[in-house]
N, C-alpha and C positions, 0 to 999 in steps of 0.2 A: 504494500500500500504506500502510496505516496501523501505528502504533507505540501501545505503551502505556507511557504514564512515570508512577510512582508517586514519590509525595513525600512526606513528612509532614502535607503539606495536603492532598492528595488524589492521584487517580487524573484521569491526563486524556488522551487517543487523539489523537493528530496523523497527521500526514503525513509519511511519508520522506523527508529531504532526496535531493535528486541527487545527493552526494555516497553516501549510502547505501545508493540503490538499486541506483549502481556498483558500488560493494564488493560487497553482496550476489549482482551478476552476476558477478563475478570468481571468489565463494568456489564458487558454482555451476558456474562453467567449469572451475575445479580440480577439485572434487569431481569431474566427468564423467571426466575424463582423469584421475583416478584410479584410478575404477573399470574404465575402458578396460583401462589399463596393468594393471589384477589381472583382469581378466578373460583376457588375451590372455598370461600368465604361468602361467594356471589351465591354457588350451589347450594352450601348449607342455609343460607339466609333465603333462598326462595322454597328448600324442603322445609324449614321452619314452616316458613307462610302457609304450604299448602297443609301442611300436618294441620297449622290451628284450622284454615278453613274448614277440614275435612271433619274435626273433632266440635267443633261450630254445630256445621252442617248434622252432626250425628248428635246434637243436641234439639236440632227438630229446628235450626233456624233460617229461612228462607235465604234464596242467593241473594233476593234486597238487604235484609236484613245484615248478611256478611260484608257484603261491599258498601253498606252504612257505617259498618265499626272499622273499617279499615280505612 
């Protein structure tokens, strides 16, 4: 991968150190297992929701009545 460093003298495109291209796979392995971790937070947080509905609903209360309390 290539980089671009600007200077008062000019503009000039190099090459990534190893040191950088590390990091850059690191902030990427983060990033993944971030979005993992909000993904899998999204699913539990929407099996919540339907569990309550479902448990609602088997309390005898209308689909008005659910989407009124929510």
């Amino acid at each position: 991968m290539k980089k671009l460093i600007i200077t008062p003298q000019g503009e000039q495109i190099v090459d990534l150190t190893q040191e950088e291209l590390n990091q850059m796979q690191i902030e990427n392995e983060k990033y993944i297992v971030a979005e993992q971790i909000k993904q899998e937070k999204l699913a539990q947080e929407k099996a919540r929701k339907e569990s309550a509905i479902a448990k609602l609903k088997a309390l005898g209360l209308t689909e008005e009545e659910v989407k009124s309390i929510l």
